[in-house]
Short mmCIF file of the C-alpha atoms (twelve columns), coordinates in Angstrom:
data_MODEL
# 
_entry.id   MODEL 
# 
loop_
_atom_site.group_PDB 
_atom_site.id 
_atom_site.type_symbol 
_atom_site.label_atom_id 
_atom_site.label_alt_id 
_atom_site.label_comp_id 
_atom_site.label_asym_id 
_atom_site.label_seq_id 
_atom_site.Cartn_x 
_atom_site.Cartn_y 
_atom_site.Cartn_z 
_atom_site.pdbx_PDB_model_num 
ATOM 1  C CA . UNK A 1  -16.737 3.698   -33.896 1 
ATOM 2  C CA . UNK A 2  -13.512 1.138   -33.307 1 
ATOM 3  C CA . UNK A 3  -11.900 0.199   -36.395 1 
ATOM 4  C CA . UNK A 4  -10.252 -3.228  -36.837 1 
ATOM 5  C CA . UNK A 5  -7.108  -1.653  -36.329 1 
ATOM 6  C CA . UNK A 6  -7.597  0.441   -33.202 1 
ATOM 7  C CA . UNK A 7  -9.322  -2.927  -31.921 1 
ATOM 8  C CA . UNK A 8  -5.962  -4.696  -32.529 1 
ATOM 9  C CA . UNK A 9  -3.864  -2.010  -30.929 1 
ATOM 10 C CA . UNK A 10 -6.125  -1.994  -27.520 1 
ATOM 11 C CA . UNK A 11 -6.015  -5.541  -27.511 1 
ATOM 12 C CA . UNK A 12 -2.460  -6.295  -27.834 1 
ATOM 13 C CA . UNK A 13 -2.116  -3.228  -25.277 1 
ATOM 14 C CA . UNK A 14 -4.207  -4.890  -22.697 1 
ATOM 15 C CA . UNK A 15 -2.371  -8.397  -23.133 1 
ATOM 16 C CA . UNK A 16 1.142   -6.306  -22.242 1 
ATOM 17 C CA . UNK A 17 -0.215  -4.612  -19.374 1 
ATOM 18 C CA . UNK A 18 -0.128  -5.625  -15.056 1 
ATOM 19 C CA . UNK A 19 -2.227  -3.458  -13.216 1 
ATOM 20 C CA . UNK A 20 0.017   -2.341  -10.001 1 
ATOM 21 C CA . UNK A 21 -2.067  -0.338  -7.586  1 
ATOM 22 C CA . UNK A 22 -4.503  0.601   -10.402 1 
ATOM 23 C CA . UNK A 23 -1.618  1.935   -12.855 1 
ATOM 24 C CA . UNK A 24 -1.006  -0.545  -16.055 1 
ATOM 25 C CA . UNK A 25 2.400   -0.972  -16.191 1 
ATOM 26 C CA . UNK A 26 4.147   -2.946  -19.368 1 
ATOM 27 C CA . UNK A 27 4.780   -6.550  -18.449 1 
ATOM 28 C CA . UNK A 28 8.257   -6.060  -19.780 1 
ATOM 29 C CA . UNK A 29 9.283   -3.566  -17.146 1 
ATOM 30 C CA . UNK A 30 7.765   -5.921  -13.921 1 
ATOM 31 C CA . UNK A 31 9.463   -8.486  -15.459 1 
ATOM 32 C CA . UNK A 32 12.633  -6.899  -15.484 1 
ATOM 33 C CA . UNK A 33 12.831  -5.331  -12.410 1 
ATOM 34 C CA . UNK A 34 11.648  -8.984  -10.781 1 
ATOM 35 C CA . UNK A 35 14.385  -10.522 -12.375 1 
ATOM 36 C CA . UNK A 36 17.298  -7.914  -11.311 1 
ATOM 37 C CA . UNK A 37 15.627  -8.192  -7.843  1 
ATOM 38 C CA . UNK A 38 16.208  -12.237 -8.015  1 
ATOM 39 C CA . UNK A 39 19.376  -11.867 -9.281  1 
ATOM 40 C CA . UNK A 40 20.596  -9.271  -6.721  1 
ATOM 41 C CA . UNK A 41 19.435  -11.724 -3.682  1 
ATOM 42 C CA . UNK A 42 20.904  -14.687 -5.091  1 
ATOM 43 C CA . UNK A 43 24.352  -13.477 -6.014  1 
ATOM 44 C CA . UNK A 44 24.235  -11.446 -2.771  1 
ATOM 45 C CA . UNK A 45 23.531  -14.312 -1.016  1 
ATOM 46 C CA . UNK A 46 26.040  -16.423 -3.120  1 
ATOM 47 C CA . UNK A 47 28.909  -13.482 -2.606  1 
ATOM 48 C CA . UNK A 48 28.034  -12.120 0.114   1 
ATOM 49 C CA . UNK A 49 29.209  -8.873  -1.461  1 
ATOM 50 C CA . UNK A 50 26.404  -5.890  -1.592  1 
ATOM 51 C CA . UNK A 51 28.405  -3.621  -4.882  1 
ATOM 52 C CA . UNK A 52 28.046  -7.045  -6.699  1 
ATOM 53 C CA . UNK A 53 24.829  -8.065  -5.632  1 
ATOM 54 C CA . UNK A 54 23.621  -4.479  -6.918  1 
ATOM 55 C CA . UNK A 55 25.771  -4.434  -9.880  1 
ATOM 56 C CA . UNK A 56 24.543  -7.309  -11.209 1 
ATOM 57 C CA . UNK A 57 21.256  -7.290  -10.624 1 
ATOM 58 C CA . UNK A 58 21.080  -3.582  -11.750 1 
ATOM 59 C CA . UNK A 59 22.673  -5.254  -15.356 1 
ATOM 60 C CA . UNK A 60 20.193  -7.965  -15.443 1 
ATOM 61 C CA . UNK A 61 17.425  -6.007  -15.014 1 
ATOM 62 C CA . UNK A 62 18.609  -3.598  -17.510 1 
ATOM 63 C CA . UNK A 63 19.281  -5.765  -20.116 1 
ATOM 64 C CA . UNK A 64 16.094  -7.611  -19.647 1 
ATOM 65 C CA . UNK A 65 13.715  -4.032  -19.636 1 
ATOM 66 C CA . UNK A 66 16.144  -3.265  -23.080 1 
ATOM 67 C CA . UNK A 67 15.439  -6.153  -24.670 1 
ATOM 68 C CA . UNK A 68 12.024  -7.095  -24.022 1 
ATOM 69 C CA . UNK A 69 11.393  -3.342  -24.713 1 
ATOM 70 C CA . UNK A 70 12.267  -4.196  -28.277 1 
ATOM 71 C CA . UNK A 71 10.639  -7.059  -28.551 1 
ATOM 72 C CA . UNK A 72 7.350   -5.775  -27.701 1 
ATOM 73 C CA . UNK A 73 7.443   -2.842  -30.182 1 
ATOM 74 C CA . UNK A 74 8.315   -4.616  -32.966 1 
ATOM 75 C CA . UNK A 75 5.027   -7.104  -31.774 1 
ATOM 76 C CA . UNK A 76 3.197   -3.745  -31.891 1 
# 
């Protein structure tokens, strides 16, 4: 028997998930790690430096996955 509340809980759960390969992943973290990858190649490209092309995207992508992170479970 699913109670209104576990029926919200699995639904917001499947509206946050990507299915990679069969795993659900949070849509937060493939978000993030897109956007640090994005960022990398452009300011790689833009610099053509590799330690700030990783360092920055490495930040981005952090910042993002922190952020969204808490955005999500306060949505929970």
């Amino acid at each position: 028997m699913t109670t209104a509340g576990n029926f919200r809980t699995t639904a917001a759960r499947v509206a946050c998930d990507v299915s990679i390969a069969g795993v659900p992943w949070p849509a937060y973290k493939v978000i993030a790690l897109v956007l640090g990858a994005v960022v990398a190649l452009v300011v790689g490209v833009a610099t053509a430096t590799a330690a700030q092309a990783v360092l920055a995207g490495a930040a981005i992508g952090t910042l993002t996955w922190v952020a969204l992170s808490a955005y999500c479970s306060t949505c929970r």
